[in-house]
N, C-alpha and C positions, 0 to 999 in steps of 0.2 A: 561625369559629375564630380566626380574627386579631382581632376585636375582644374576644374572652375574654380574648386574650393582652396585649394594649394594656390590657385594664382591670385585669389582676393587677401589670401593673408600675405603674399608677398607685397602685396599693395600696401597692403595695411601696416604691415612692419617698417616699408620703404617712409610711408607718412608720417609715422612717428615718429622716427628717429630725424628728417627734416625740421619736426615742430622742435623737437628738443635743443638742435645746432642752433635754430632762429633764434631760439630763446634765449640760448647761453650769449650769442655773436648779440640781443639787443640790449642785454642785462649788461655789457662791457668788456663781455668775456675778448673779446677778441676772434678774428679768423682763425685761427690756432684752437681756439677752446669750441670754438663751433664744427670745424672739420674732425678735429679729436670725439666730441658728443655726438655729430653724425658715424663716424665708423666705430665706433664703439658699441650707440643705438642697431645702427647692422650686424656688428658681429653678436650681442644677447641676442636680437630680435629671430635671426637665422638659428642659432641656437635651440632657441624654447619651438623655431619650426621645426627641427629636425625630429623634436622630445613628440612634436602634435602628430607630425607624420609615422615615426614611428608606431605611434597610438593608431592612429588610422589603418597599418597594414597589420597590426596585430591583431585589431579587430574583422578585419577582411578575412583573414587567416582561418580565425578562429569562426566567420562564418560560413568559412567553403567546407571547413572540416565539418562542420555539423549539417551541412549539406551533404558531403560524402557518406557520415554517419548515414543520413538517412538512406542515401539511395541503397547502402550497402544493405539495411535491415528490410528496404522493400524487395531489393532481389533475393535476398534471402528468405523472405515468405513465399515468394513467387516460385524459388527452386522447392523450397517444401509443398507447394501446391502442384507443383506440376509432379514432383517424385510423391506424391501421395495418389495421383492421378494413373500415376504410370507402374506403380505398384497394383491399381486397382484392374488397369485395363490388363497386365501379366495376368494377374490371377484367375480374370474371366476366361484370358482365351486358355489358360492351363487346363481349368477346368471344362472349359466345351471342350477343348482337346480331350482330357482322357474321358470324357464322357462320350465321346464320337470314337475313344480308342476302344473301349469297355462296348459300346453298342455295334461296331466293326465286330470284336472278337466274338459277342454274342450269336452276331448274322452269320460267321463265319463254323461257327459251331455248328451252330442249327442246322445251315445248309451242309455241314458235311456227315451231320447224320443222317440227313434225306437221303443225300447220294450212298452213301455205306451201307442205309438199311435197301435199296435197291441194288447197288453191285454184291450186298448176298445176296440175294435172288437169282440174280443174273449168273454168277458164280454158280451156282447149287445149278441151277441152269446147267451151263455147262460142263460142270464135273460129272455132274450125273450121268451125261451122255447121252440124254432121251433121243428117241429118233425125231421126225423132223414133223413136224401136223398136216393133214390133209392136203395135199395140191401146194405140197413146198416143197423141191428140191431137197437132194440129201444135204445137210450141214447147211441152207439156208436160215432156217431159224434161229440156229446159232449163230451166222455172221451175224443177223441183224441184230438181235439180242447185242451182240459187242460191238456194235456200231451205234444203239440207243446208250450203252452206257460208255463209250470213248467221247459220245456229242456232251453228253450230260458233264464227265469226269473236267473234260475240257473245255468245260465253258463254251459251246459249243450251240450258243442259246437265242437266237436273236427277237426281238419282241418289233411285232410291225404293228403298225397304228394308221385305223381308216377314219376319216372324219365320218361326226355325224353335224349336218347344219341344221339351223334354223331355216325354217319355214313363213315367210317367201324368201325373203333378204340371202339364203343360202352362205348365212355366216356361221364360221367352222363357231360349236360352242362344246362339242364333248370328242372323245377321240375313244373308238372302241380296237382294243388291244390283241392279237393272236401271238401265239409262240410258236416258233418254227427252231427246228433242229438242224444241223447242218454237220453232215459227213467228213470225214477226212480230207476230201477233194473237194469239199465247198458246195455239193451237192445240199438243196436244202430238200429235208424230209418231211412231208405231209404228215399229218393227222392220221390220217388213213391209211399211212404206209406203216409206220413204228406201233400202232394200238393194235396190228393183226397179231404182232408176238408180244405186246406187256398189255392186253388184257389175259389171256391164257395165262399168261406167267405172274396174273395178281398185282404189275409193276404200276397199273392206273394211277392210282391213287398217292404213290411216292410220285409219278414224273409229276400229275396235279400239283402235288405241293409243291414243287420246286420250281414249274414254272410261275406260278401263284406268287411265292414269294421271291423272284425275279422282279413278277412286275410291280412288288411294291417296291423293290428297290430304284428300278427305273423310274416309276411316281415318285419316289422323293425327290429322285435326282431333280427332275424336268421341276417338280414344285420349288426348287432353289432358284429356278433359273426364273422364277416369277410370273410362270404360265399361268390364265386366268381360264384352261378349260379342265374338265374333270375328265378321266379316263376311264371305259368302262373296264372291267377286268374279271373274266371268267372263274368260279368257284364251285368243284364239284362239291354234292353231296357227303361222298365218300371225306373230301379233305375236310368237310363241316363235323364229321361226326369222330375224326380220326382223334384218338385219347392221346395219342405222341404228339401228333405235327400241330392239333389246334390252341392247347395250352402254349405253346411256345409263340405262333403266331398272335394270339390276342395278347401275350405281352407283348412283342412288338409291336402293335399298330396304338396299346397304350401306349407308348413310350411315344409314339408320333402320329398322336389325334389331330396335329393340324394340318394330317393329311383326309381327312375327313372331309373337306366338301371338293379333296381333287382325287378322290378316289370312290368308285360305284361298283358293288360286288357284284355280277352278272348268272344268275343260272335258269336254266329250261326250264319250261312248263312240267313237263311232265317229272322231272327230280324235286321240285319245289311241293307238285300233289302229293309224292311220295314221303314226303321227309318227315321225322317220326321227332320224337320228343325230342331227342339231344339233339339234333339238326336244329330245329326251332328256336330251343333253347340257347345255343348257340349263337344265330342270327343275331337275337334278342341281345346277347352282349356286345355284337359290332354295333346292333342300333345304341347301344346304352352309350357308344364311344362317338357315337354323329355319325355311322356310318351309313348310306344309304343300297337301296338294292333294288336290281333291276328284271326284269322277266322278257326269255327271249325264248324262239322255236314254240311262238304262241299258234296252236293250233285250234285251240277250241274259244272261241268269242264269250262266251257264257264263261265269265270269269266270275270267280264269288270276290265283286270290290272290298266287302267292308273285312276280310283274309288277306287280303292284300295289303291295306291299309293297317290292320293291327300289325302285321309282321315290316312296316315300315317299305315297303318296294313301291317306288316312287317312278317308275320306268318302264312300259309295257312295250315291248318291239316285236312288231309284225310284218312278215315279209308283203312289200307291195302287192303283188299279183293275190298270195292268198287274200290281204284287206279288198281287193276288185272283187275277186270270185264270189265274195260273202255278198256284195248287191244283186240285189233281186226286187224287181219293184211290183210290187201289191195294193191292187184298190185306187190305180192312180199315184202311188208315191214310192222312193225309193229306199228300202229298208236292208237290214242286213238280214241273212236265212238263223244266225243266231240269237237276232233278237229283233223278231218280227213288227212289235208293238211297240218300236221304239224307231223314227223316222233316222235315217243314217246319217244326215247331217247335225243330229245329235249325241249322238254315241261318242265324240271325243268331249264337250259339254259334260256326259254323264260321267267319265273318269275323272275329271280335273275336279268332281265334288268330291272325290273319294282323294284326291290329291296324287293322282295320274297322269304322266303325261304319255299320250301316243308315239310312240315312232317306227315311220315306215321304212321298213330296210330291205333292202338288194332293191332296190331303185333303179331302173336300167334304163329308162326314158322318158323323154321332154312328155309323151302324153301320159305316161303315169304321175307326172307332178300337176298334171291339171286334172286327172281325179281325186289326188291324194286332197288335193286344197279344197276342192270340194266339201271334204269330207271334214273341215278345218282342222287338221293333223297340222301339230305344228312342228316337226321336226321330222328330217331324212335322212337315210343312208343308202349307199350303192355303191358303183362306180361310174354313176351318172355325177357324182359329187368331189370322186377321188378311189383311186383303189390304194388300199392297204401298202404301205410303205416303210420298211425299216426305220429304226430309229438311227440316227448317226453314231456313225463307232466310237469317236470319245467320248460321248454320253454312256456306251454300254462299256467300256474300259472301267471307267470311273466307278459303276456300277457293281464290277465286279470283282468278286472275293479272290484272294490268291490262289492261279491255278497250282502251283506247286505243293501248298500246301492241301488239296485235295487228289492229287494223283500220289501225295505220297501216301497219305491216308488208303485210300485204295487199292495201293499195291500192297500195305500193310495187312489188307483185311482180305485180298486174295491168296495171298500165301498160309492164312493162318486156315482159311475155307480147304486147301488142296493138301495143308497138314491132317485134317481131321478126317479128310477123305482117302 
């Protein structure tokens, strides 16, 4: 556009200064006075162009620079937005940081006074010297004793997890949890092998809480990882009434109530009849937090629903063959022997009023799931469905607390045990 414009005024100037020479050359001036009025007319006429042009890139100039201006003051709001942004996202993750550091060192506390207040036991245990209990080898009880607490000291802890599905569709929807201990040599130790020497030696209720609070470490972990099933996870009595381990635990699972609908506290019938006011009391504050809970080792059919239902236990599991054994058919139809007057293929109907659901477990066969459905049980477990299977080991790394800092602890607290002794 500007060069259109520079070559209409050289036209323009070239014109005038022609009409001026014509003029002079018919006025009498002569060729001389006409050539002279033509290059004279070019030389002002170029002149006053050079003054116009100059004008023209002054003002070009002057509007790149205010163009520059500008871009310069919108990157400059742009860097203060994004340093205002980045200022904010630092301070979030500092803070989830030492909030995750402070709730680390918490876990780490806690769990190592689980373990310290059992390796004194274990200690005392063995400083003392006792001989060995009924039908154990001399010095057996005390290996084992120091092979429950080397498993425990050493993280030594694996948490295995059996599906339970829905009914029919056999889609995995909850995962119930066992803890297994593991020897020196990788040996893993049964229930029933470590409970013959830490019930005698009082240790129940320490190993309780510390597997207990394993598996809600493990539940966070697996809920980060945006699992959509809930996990069931066993809860003795002893750990619900314990004045050390259960304060500490109910601040923890405050601190992470949005593990509440992927966590279900699990215990037997007969510690659930048992449980006295702070037990109860208790419960009552995981329910206060969305906690729910579930009832297992159901033996007796004659359940009191609306005890259930105040104490929030959302979860009734019964082993298949006992659910079979209970049919007996009367007058023509078939009924359970606990509850005569009520037709068996009602009896899951009557729980789901009370906000109940059935589940049949240790499931071992294709013709146990065609009574179970019968009976419309809507969910199962066995190893008809899956047997029980550790969890992956950088899930349980991640999980866990430093072992160093609880073997030094414990070598700490055994030297001071064999000082006093």
């Amino acid at each position: 556009m500007r060069r259109l414009t520079l070559a209409l005024l050289c036209g323009a100037y070239l014109c005038l200064a022609l009409i001026i020479a014509l003029s002079l050359w018919r006025n009498g001036g002569g060729w001389g006075a006409g050539v002279a009025a033509l290059v004279g007319g070019l030389g002002l006429a170029f002149a006053f162009h050079g003054l116009i042009e100059r004008a023209l890139d002054s003002a070009a100039l002057r509007n790149e620079i205010g163009a520059v201006r500008d871009a310069h003051r919108i990157l400059l709001d742009q860097i203060e937005s994004i340093d205002a942004r980045m200022t904010q996202v630092v301070e979030t993750a500092t803070g989830d940081a030492l909030r995750r550091s402070e709730a680390l060192s918490d876990e780490v506390h806690m769990l190592e006074h689980l373990v310290g207040r059992m390796s004194e036991r274990l200690e005392e245990r063995m400083v003392s010297g006792l001989g060995p209990r009924p039908g154990q080898a001399p010095g057996q009880s005390t290996m084992l004793l120091e092979t429950v607490r080397e498993a425990l000291a050493e993280n030594r802890v694996d948490l295995y997890l059996q599906p339970t599905v829905s009914l029919p569709q056999r889609r995995t929807v909850f995962y119930e949890s066992f803890s297994r201990l593991r020897d020196e040599t990788g040996r893993v130790m049964m229930p029933a092998e470590y409970l013959t020497v830490a019930e005698p030696e009082g240790l129940v209720t320490a190993i309780d809480n510390l597997l207990l609070f394993r598996c809600v470490q493990i539940v966070r972990r697996l809920a980060k990882q945006d699992r959509k099933v809930a996990i069931f996870c066993n809860v003795s009595i002893a750990s619900l009434a314990d004045e050390t381990f259960f304060p500490q635990f109910l601040e923890l699972l405050a601190a992470n109530r949005d593990l509440s609908g992927a966590l279900i506290f699990e215990l037997g019938q007969a510690a659930f009849d048992a449980r006295g006011s702070i037990e109860a009391r208790n419960m009552a504050k995981l329910a206060d937090l969305g906690f729910r809970f579930s009832l297992d080792k159901v033996t007796d059919l004659d359940l009191d629903y609306q005890d259930l239902a105040r104490s929030d236990v959302k979860f009734v599991k019964i082993t298949a063959q006992a659910l079979l054994d209970e049919l007996v058919e009367i007058d023509g139809r078939l009924v359970l022997k606990a509850l005569p007057d009520l037709a068996a293929e009602d009896f899951a109907a009557l729980t789901r009023r009370y906000g109940l659901e059935i589940i049949a477990e240790k499931v071992e066969s294709e013709r146990q799931i065609v009574d179970i459905l019968e009976l419309d049980i809507a969910y199962g477990q066995g190893h008809l469905f899956g047997e029980p299977r550790p969890i992956r080991d950088q899930v349980l790394a991640e999980a866990d607390p430093p072992a160093d800092y609880l073997r030094t602890t414990l070598a700490h607290r055994r030297a001071a045990l064999r000082a006093r002794s």
